[in-house]
Structure formats: structure tokens, C-alpha cells
C-alpha positions as CSV (number, residue, x, y, z in Angstrom):
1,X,15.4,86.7,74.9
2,X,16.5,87.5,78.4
3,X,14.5,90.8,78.3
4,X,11.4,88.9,77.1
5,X,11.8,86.3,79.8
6,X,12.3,89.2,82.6
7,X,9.3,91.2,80.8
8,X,7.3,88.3,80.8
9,X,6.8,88.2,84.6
10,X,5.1,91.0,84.7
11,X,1.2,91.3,84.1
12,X,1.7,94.9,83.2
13,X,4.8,94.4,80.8
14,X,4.5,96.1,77.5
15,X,6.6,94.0,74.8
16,X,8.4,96.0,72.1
17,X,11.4,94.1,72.4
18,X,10.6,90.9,70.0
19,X,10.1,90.8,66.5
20,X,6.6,88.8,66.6
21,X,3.4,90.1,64.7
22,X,0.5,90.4,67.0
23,X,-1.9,89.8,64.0
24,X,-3.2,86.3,63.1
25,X,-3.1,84.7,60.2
26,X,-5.2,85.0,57.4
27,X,-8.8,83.1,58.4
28,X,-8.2,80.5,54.8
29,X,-4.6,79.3,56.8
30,X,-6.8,78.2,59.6
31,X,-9.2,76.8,57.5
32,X,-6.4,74.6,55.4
33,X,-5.6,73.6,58.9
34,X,-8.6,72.1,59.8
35,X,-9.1,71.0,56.7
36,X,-5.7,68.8,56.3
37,X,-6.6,67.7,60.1
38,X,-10.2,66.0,58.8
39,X,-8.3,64.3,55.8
40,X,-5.8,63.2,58.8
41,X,-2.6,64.2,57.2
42,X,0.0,63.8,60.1
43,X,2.9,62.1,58.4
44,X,6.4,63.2,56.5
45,X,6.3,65.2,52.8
46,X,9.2,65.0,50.8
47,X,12.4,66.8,52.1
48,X,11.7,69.8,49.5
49,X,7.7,70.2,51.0
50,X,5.0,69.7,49.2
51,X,4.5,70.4,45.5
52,X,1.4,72.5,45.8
53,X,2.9,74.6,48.2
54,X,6.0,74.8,46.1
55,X,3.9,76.1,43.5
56,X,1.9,78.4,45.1
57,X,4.9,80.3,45.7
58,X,6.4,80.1,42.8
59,X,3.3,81.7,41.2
60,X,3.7,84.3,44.0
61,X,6.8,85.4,42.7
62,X,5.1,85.3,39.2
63,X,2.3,87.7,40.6
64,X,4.5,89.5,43.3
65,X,7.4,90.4,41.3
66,X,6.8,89.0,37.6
67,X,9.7,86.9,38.0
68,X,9.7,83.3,37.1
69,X,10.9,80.9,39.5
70,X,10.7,76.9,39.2
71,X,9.2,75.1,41.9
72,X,12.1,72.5,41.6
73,X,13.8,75.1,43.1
74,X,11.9,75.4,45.8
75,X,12.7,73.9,49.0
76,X,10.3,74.5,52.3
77,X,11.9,74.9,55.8
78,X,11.3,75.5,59.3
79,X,11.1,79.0,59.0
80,X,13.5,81.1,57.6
81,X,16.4,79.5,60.5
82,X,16.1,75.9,58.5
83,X,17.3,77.7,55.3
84,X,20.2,79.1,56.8
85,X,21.2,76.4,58.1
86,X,21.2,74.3,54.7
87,X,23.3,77.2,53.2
88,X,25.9,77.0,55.7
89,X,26.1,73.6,55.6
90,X,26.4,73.5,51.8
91,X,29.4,76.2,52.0
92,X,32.8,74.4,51.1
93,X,34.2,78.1,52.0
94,X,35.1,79.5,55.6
95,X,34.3,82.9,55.4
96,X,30.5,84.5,55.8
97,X,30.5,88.3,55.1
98,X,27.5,89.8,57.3
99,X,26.2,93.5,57.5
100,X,27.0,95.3,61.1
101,X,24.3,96.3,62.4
102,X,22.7,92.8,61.7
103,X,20.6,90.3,62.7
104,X,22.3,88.1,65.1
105,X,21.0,84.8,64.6
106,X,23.4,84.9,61.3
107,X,26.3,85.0,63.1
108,X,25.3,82.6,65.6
109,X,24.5,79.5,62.7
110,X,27.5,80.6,61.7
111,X,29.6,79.8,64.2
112,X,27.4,76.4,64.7
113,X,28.9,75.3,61.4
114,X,32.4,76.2,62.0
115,X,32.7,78.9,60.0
116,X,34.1,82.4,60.0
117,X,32.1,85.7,60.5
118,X,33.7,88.9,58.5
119,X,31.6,91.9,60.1
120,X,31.0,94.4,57.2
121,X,30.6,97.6,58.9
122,X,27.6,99.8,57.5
123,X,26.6,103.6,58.5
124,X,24.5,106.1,57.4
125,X,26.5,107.7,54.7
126,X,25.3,104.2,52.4
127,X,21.9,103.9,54.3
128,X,23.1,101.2,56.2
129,X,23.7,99.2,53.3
130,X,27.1,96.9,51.9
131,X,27.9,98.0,48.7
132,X,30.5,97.1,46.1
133,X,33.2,99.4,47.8
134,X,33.5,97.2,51.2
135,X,33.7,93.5,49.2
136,X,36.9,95.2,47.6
137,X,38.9,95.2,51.1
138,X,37.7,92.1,52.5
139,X,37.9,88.1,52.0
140,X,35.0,85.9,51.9
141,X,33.2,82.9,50.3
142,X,29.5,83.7,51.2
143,X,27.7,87.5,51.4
144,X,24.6,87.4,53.4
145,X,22.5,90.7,53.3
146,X,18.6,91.5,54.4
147,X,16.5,93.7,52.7
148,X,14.2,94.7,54.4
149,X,17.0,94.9,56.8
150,X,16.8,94.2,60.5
151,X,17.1,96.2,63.1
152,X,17.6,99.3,60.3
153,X,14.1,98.5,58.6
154,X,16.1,99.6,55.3
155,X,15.4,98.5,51.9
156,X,18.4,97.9,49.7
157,X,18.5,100.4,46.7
158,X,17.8,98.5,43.5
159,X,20.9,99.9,41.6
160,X,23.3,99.0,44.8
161,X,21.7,95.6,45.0
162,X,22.0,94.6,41.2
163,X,25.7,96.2,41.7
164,X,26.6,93.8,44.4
165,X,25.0,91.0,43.1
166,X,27.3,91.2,39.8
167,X,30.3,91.5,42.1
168,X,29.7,88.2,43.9
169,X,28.7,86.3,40.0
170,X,32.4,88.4,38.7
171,X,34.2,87.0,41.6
172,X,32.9,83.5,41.9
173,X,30.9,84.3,45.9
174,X,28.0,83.0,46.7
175,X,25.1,85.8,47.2
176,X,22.3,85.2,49.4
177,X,19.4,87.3,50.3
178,X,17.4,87.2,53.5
179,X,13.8,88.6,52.3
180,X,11.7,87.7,55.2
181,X,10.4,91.2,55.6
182,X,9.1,91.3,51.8
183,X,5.4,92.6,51.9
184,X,6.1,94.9,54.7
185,X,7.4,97.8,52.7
186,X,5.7,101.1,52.6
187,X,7.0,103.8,50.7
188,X,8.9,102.2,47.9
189,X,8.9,99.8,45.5
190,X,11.0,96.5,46.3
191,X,12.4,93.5,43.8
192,X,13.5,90.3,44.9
193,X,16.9,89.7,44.6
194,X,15.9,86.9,41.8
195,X,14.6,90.0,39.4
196,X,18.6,90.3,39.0
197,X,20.1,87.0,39.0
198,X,19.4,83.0,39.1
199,X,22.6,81.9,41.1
200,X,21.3,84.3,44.5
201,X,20.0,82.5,46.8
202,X,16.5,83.7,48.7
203,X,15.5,83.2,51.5
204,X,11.9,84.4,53.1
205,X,9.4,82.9,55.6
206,X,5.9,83.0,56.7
207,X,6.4,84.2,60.3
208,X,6.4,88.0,59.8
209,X,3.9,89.4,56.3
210,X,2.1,86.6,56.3
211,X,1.5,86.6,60.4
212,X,2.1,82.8,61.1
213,X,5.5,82.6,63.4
214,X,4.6,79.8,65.1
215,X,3.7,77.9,62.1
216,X,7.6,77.6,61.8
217,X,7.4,77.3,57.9
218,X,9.8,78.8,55.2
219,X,11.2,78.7,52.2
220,X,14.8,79.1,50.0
221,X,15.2,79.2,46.7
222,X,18.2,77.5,45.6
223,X,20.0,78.1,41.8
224,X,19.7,75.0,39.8
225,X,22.9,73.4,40.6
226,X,22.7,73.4,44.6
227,X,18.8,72.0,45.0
228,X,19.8,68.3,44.8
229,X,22.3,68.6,47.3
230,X,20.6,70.6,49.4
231,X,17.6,68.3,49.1
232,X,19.7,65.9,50.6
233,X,20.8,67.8,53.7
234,X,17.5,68.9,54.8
235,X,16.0,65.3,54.7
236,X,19.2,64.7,57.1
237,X,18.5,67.6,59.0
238,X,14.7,67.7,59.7
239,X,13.3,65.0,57.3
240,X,10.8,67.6,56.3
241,X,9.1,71.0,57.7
242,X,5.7,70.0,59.4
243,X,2.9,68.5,57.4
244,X,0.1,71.0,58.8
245,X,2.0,74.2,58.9
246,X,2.8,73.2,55.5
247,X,-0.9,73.1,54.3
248,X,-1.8,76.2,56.5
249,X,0.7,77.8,54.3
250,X,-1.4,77.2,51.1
251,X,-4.1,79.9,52.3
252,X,-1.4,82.7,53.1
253,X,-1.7,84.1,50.0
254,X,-5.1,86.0,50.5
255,X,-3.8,88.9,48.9
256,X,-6.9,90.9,50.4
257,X,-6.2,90.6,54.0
258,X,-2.5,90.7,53.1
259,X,-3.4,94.4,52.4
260,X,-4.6,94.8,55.8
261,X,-1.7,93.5,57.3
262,X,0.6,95.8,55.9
263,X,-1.2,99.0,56.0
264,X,-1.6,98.3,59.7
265,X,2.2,98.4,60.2
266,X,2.4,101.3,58.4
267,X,0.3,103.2,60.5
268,X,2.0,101.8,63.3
269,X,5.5,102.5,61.8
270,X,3.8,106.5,61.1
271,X,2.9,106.7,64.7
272,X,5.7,105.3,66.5
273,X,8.9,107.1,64.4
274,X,6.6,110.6,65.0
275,X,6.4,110.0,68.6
276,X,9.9,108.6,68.9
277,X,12.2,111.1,66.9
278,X,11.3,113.7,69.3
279,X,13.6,112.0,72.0
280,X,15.8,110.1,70.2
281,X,18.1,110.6,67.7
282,X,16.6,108.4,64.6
283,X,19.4,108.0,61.7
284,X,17.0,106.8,58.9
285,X,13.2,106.3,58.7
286,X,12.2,103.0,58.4
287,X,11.4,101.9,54.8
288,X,9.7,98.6,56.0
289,X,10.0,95.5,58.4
290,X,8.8,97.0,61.8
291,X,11.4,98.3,63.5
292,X,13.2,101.6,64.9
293,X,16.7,101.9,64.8
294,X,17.4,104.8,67.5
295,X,20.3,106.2,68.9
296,X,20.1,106.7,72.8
297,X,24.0,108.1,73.0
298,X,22.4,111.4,74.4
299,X,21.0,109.9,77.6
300,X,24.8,109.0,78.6
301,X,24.5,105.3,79.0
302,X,24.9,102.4,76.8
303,X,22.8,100.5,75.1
304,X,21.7,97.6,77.6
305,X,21.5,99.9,80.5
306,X,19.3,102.4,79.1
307,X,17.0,99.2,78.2
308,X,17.0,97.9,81.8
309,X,16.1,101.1,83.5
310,X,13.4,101.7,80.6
311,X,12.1,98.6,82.2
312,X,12.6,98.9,85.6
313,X,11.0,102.5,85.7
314,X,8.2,101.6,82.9
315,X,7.9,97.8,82.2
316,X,8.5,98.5,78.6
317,X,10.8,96.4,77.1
318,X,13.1,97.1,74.3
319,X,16.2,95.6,72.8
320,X,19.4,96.6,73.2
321,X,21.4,97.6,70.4
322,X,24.3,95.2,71.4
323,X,22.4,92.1,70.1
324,X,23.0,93.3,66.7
325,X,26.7,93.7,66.3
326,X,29.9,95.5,67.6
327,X,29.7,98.4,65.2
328,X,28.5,101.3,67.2
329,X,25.2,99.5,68.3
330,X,26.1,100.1,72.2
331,X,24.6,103.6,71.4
332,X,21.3,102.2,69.8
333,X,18.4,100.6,71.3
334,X,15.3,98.8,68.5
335,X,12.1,99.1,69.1
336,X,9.5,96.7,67.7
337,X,6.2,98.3,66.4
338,X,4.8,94.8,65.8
339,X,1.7,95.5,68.2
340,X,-1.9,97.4,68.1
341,X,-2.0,101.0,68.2
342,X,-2.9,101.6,71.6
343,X,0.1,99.3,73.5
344,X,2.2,102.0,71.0
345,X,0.5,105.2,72.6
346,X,0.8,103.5,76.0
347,X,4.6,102.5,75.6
348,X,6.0,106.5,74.8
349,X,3.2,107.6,77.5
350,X,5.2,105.6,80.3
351,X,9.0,106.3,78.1
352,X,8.6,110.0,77.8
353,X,7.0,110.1,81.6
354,X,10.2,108.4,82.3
355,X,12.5,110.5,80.4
């Protein structure tokens, strides 16, 4: 955030330091918009959203991944940060186990709840992913994970998720899943963490496949036992998410320009990790989101140095790898290929200039 408030001064700035899809919505959210304006619906929902949007994505799980989810257990958020929040707050337990690299607004809620953060450390030798192996040497109540993972971009292996999954049911922790990147896979196949067991918890959001991250709308789903109690505390919390990004919601799921969207990243993903591996030391291809996880150790500076004399010298802005954890990440930098083609070809013109 303090690179994109610096970067923002700048007419000339190229931004590849925030996670934000340049792309807009599909045209039917707009037009529910307008729509539920006319009809002038500007008050509260219920605290777990409203039942047709409920519905529409539980029949997106149906058509998605053929798995069948209730819409009782259902509840909408704002974004994907309101659902983290109710699961925090719902945790009797201290300890959160998070992946390292990670994304940092985990830890951060965390904290804000009083609880405990137990980095799991994660390299290349599992593909940046926890497995069984590291919940065997540490204590917790709560394992989050993201697949698609950010910064990595990685997708969890299905075998290594189910395996970890059945470790947290075995040994009475609570699993969640943070699959806001869902969608935005390109060259595999990817299953909810729901195709493997009803007592995970999900968690996904509008804001990145489905291009609407000002909308602040989301959605967890909750197993059976936790939704009445977790209905409670989001009423407390934020009564409900808003009315209008609610209904904008109900024309996301335009499967057609959906397609668009994410073959659009691709190419962007293609062009970028091409350009990029040339110069930089890139551990693992990213298999979806739209990040690069690249290791600058090579230039002899860390990580937040290397990003501010990117800037100074170019005006491109990138993130350094310290705002994702302690493990290594002073060596890495992430770089966002959430914008059109030609900002891309015009960032690595100015960074290899530079370089």
C-alpha cells in the first residue's frame, strides 16, 4: 500500500504492484445494478445475504465443480476479508497455522482477534505447498491455506490437498480454504476443497475472476454446525454485505464472458513469466491467480530496495517480497500481471532498460 500511494503520484507510474483486475465486470452485473436501483432497493438483507444469491452460487458449485452445496450454508460477506473475520471470531482455539510465503492480510486479522500465528514454512521441494509432514511438528487449532495461492500463483495438488484435509478431520483442526483465485487457473484442473469434505470451510470472493473488487462482496461456506453461529456474528459485525453489490452479484455468473476473462490472464501470465525468467530467477511457473513469484537475490539487494530503485529509475512498481512473510521472501519481489498487454510490454521495456 505504501508503494501504491508513492506510485500513484506519478502520471507516468505503471502499477504491477496491486492485486486488482483492470477488467470490468461482466455488462448483466451492471445491468442487475441498475436494475435493483429502479426497484429502489437500498435497505439491509438478512445477515446470510440474500437467498437468490445464495443460490446462484450454490448452483455454481453444482455446475463448476459437480459438488452439492446447500445455500443454508451459504453466508455473503464483504469480500473475502468479512469471512475471515467471522472464522477468526468463531475460533475458541489460539493458534492459526498459515503458509510462509503467504498472504498477509491473514496474519494481520489474526492478530486483530488475539490470536496466535504459527508460520508454516514452504519451499520449492513441495511446490510451495503445506502438506501432511509439517502439521506433524507443529501445534494449532485452525489451518488456513490458498489455492490458488498468493504470491506463488500455485495450485494445491489434489492428492496433497485431500491428504491434509483428512489430517485436520483425524485430528479434530479446523480446515479452511481461501479459493478467491478459483476461475483463474490455466493449465490444470482445480476442485474445491468441498469435492473432499463438508466440515472445510471455503472461502472465495467476487473481486478477482469475476472482476468486481470494489463491489466488496463474498462469500464462505460454513459446515452445518457453525452457520447459525456464524449468522449471528456477522449481523453483529456488518448487519449485512451491501444490498446492490449483492444484486450486481446475481449477473457474475455469465459463463461466456467469464471465458474471456480468464484467457486474457493467461496470455498475460504467458507473456510476462517469458519476458521475466530471463532476468530473474523464477522458482515455479505460475499455475493460476496473476502473479510472479521471482527471486531478485542475484542483483545483491533485498527485497524492498530492489523495488524502490525499480521505481525510482522506471516508475514501475512492484511488491516486495517482505509483505508476504519472514521465510526467505527478502530475496523475492511479486509482480502483478493483472493489467492489459501493452502496460506488460511497457513495464520489462523500462525494467530490463534499467537492469
Amino acid at each position: 500500500m505504501d508503494i501504491l500511494k508513492k506510485a500513484s503520484s506519478y502520471k507516468d507510474a505503471i502499477h504491477l504492484e496491486i492485486g486488482e483486475p483492470d477488467l470490468a465486470p461482466s455488462s448483466k452485473v451492471l445491468e442487475y445494478v441498475k436494475s435493483s436501483l429502479e426497484k429502489g432497493y437500498f435497505g439491509y438483507t438478512q445477515a446470510k445475504g440474500l437467498l437468490e444469491l445464495r443460490e446462484a452460487i450454490s448452483k455454481y458449485y453444482k455446475s463448476f465443480y459437480d459438488v452439492d452445496v446447500s445455500s443454508d450454508r451459504i453466508i455473503i460477506t464483504t469480500g473475502s476479508s468479512g469471512a475471515f473475520s467471522l472464522v477468526f471470531g468463531l475460533l475458541e482455539g489460539k493458534n492459526i497455522a498459515l503458509q510462509d510465503p503467504g498472504y498477509p492480510c491473514y496474519e494481520n486479522i489474526a492478530y486483530a482477534f488475539d490470536k496466535n500465528v504459527v508460520k508454516i514454512p514452504v519451499f520449492e521441494d513441495t511446490g510451495f505447498q503445506v502438506t501432511k509432514n509439517h502439521l506433524k511438528d507443529i501445534t494449532f487449532d485452525l489451518l488456513l491455506i490458498s489455492s490458488v495461492s498468493n504470491p506463488t500463483g500455485i495450485v494445491y495438488d489434489e492428492d496433497n490437498l485431500k491428504d491434509i484435509i483428512d489430517f485436520c478431520e483425524e485430528n479434530h483442526k479446523i480446515f479452511v480454504c481461501d479459493e478467491i483465485y478459483h476461475g483463474l487457473v490455466y493449465d490444470k484442473s482445480i476442485k474445491t476443497a468441498l469435492s473432499f469434505s463438508d466440515n472445510a470451510f471455503v472461502i472465495n470472493s467476487f473481486s478477482k475472476f469475476f472482476c468486481m473488487p470494489g463491489f466488496r462482496i463474498g462469500w464462505i461456506i460454513a459446515p452445518s454446525k457453525y452457520v447459525e453461529d456464524m449468522e449471528r456474528l456477522a449481523q453483529n459485525m456488518f448487519i449485512s454485505a451491501p444490498i446492490l453489490s449483492q444484486y450486481g452479484a446475481l449477473g457474475a455468473f455469465d459463463f461466456e464472458y467469464l471465458s474471456f476473462v480468464k484467457e486474457t490472464f493467461r496470455q498475460r501470465r504467458d507473456f510476462l513469466y517469458n519476458e521475466l525468467k530471463d532476468i530473474f530467477d523464477i522458482p515455479i511457473k505460475p499455475e493460476g491467480a496473476f502473479y510472479i513469484w521471482a527471486d531478485i537475490s542475484k542483483y545483491g539487494v533485498d527485497s524492498k530496495t530492489f523495488c524502490d530503485r525499480i521505481f525510482d529509475k522506471t516508475k514501475v512498481a512492484i511488491t516486495p517480497g517482505i509483505d508476504f512473510g519472514t521465510n526467505n521472501t527478502d530475496r523475492f519481489v511479486r509482480v502483478s500481471f493483472a493489467k492489459d498487454l501493452s502496460y506488460l510490454k511497457e513495464a520489462i521495456y523500462r525494467i530490463k532498460n534499467m537492469l
